[in-house]
C-alpha positions as CSV (number, residue, x, y, z in Angstrom):
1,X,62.8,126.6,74.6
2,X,64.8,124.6,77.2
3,X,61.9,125.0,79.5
4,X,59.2,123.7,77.4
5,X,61.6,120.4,76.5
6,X,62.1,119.5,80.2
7,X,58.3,119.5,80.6
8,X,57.8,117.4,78.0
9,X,60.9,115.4,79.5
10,X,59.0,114.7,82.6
11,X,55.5,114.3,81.2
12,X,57.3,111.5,79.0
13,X,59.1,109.9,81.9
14,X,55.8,110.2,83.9
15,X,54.0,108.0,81.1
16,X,57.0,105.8,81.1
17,X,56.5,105.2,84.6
18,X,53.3,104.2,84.2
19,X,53.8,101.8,81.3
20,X,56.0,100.0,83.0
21,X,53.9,99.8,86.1
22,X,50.7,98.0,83.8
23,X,50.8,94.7,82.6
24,X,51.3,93.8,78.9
25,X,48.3,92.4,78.5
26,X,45.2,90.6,80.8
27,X,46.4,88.1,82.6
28,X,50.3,86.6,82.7
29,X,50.6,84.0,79.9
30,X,52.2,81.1,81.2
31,X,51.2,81.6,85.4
32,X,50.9,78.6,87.4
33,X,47.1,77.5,86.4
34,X,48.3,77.9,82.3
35,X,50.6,75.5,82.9
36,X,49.0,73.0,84.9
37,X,46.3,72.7,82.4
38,X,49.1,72.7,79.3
39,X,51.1,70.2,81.1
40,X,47.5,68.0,81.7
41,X,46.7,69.2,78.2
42,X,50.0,67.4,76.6
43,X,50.0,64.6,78.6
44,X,46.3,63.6,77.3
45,X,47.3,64.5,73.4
46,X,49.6,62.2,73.5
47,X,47.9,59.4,74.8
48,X,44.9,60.1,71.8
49,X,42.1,62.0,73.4
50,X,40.3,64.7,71.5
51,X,40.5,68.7,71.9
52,X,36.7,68.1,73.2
53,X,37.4,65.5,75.4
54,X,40.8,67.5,77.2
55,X,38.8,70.7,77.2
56,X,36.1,69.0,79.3
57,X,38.6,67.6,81.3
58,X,40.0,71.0,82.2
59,X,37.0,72.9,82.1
60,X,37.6,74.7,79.1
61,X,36.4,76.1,76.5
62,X,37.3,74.3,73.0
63,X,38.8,77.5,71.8
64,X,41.1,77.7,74.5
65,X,41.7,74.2,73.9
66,X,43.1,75.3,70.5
67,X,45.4,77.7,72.0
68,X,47.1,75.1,73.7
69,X,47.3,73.1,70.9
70,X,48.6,75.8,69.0
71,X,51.1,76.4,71.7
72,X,52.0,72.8,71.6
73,X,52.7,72.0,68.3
74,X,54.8,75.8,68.6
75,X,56.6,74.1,71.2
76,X,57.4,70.6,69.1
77,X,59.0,73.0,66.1
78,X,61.4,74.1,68.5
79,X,61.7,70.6,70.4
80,X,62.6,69.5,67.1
81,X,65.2,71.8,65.6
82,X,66.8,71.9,69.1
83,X,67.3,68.0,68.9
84,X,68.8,68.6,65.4
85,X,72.3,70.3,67.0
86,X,72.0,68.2,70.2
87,X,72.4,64.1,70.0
88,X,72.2,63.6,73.8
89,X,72.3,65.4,77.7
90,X,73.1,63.7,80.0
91,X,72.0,65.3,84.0
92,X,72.9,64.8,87.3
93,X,69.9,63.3,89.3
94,X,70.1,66.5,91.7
95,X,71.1,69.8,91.2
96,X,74.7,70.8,92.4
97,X,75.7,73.2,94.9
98,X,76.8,75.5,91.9
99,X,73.4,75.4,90.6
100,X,74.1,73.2,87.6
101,X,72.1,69.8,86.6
102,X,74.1,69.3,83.2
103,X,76.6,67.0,83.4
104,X,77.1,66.5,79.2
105,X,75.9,67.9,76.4
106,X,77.2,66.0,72.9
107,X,76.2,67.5,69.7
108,X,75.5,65.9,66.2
109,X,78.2,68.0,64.5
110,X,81.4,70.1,65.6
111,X,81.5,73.3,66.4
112,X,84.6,74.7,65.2
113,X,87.0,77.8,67.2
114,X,87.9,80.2,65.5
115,X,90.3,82.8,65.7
116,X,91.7,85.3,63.4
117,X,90.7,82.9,60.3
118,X,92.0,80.4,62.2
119,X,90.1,77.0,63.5
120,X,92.2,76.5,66.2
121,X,89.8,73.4,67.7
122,X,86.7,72.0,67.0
123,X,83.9,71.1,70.1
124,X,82.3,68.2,70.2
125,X,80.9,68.5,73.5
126,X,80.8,70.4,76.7
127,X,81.0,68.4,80.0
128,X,80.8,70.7,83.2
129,X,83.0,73.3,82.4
130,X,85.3,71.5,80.1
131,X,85.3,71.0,76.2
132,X,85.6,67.8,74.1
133,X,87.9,68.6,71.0
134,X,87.2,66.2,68.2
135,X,91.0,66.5,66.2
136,X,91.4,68.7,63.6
């Protein structure tokens, strides 16, 4: 009986192998010539054109028109209830040498630390590595 598991062991690891070898699906979603033409895409949404008009300009069809605008508005939920906990960043103009652009990051509410039942501080902010504690 031992035997016959280990086959199926290795015939199931084989299969793994090659399902992680394909690609989930036709092409990658978001490669560079996606994004050119969403980028393109939400800069001409926003100044009025029409899904015929930006499809025509990309050489699209109108369906896939409506993918990007499906994407897009997808993209303006989250916009949106991200700018709900987050009243400003600020960045520096070039990245650091430690890889970080973030200089602040001030929220519309307190974040409270807690411990044991205990709210031993309450965040306001995080500035590069530190906290700003609003009083309790």
């Amino acid at each position: 009986m031992a035997l016959g598991s280990e086959e199926a062991n290795a015939d199931l690891k084989e299969e793994l192998e090659y399902f992680k070898k394909r690609k989930a699906c036709g092409r990658q979603r978001h490669n560079a010539k996606w994004m050119a033409i969403y980028n393109d895409f939400v800069v001409c949404h926003e100044q009025g054109m029409t899904m015929v008009e930006i499809a025509k300009r990309n050489g699209i069809s109108e369906r896939s028109i409506y993918r990007y605008k499906a994407y897009y508005d997808e993209m303006q939920k989250k916009k949106k209830f991200m700018q709900s906990f987050v009243d400003r960043i600020e960045l520096y103009p070039e990245r650091r040498k430690d890889g970080n652009w973030i200089k602040n990051i001030l929220f519309n509410f307190s974040i409270p630390v807690v411990r044991e039942d205990e709210e031993l501080a309450r965040i306001g902010g995080i500035s590069c590595g530190q906290t700003s504690e609003y009083p309790k």
